[in-house]
C-alpha positions in Angstrom: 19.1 26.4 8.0 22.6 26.0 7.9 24.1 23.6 5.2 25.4 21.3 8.0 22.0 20.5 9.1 20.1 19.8 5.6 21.5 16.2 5.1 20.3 15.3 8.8 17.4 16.6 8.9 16.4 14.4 5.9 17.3 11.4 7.7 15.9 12.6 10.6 12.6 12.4 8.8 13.3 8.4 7.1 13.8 7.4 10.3 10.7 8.1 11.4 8.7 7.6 8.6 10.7 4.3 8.7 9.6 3.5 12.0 6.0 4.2 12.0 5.3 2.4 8.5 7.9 0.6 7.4 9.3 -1.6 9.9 6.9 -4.6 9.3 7.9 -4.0 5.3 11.3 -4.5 6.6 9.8 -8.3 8.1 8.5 -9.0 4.2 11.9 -8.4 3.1 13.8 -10.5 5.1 11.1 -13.2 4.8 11.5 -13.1 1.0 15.3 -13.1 1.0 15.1 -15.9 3.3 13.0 -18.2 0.6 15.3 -16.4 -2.0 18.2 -17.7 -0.9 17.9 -20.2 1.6 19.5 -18.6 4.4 17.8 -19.7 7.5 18.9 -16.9 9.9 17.3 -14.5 7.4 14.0 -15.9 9.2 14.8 -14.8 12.3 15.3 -11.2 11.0 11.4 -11.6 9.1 10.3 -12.8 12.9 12.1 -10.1 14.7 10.9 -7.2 12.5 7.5 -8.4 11.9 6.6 -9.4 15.8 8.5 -5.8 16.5 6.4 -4.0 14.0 3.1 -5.0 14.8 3.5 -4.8 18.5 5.3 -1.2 18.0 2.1 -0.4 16.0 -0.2 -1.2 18.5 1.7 1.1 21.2 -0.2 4.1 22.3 2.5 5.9 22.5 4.0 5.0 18.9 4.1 8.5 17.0 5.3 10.1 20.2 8.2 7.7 20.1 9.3 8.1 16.5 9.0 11.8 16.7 11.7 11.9 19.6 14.1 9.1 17.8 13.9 10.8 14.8 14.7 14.4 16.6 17.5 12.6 18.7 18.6 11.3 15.0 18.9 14.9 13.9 20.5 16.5 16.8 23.4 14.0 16.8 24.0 14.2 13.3 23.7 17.6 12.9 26.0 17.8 16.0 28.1 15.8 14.1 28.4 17.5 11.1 28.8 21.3 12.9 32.1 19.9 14.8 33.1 18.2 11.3 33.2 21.9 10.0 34.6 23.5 13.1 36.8 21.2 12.7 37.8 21.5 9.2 37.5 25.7 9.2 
């Protein structure tokens, strides 16, 4: 694999290990930064991820899903990163 495409291909992978079990951990976050600090729009992050993550993991179609966005992750940045060193050569 060329060097170019090691770094994406990692976050290719936290995205979609991300996306298929930690986006309600994400919710809990927010929710205890929110009674933390006191910043209310810190709730509406907590009610955004954790209503997004529990109906995203009740999709049928969930692991199909995070397997393309995490593919589409690593083309573009590995796209990204070959014209960087076309670029640079």
């Amino acid at each position: 694999m060329p060097g170019y495409a090691v770094k994406p291909l990692i976050i290719g992978i936290a995205v979609v290990i991300w996306l298929k079990f930690l986006l309600p951990a994400t919710g809990w976050m927010f929710y205890e930064l929110h009674h933390a600090t006191g910043i209310d729009w810190l709730y509406w992050g907590y009610s955004v991820f954790r209503g997004g993550g529990y109906f995203f993991s009740t999709w049928a179609y969930q692991t199909i899903v995070c397997l393309i966005v995490g593919l589409l992750t690593f083309l573009l940045l590995a796209r990204r990163g070959k014209r960087r060193q076309l670029t640079e050569a």
